[in-house]
N, C-alpha and C positions, 0 to 999 in steps of 0.2 A: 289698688291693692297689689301689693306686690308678693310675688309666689318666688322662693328661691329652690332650683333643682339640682340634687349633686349626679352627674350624668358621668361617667367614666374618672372619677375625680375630678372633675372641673364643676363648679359652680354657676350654673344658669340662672340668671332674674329674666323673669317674666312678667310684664303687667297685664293686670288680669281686666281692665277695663275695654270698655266696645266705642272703638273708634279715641282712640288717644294718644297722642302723643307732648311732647314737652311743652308746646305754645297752646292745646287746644285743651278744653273742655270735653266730658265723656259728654254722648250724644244725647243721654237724659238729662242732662244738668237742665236744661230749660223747662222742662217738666216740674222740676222740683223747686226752681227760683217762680213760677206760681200758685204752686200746692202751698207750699209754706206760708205763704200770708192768706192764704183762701183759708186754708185750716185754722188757722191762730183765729179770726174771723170768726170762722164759725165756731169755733171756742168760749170766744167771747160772749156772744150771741145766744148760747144756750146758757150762761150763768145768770142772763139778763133776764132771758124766757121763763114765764110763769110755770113751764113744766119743770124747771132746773129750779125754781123754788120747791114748788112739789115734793120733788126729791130728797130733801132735807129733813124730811122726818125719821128716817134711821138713824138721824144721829143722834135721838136722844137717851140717856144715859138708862131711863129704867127698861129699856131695851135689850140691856145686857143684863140687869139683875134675873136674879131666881126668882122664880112664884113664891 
């Protein structure tokens, strides 16, 4: 992410990430290239799970009618 500052009429970019520069990856990146398939996973997994059937009975329509 990049921050632009106008400081005495000059124009400062600043990136706002921890630990970065042009050839490297921010320091969380390896955090996140795990999370993202564990998540999608467990995503998965809970539409399979008999509790994520469960779940499925709001959506029937005389739900939304009047009495």
């Amino acid at each position: 992410m990049l921050v632009f500052y106008r400081f005495q009429q000059k124009l400062i970019k600043r990136d706002l990430c921890i630990n970065r520069s042009n050839h490297q990856k921010p320091t969380f990146h390896p955090l996140g290239d795990f999370l993202n398939p564990a998540l999608a996973l467990l995503g998965q997994g809970l539409k399979k799970s008999p509790i994520g059937q469960k779940l499925g009975f709001a959506n029937h329509p005389y739900l939304y009618k009047g009495f």
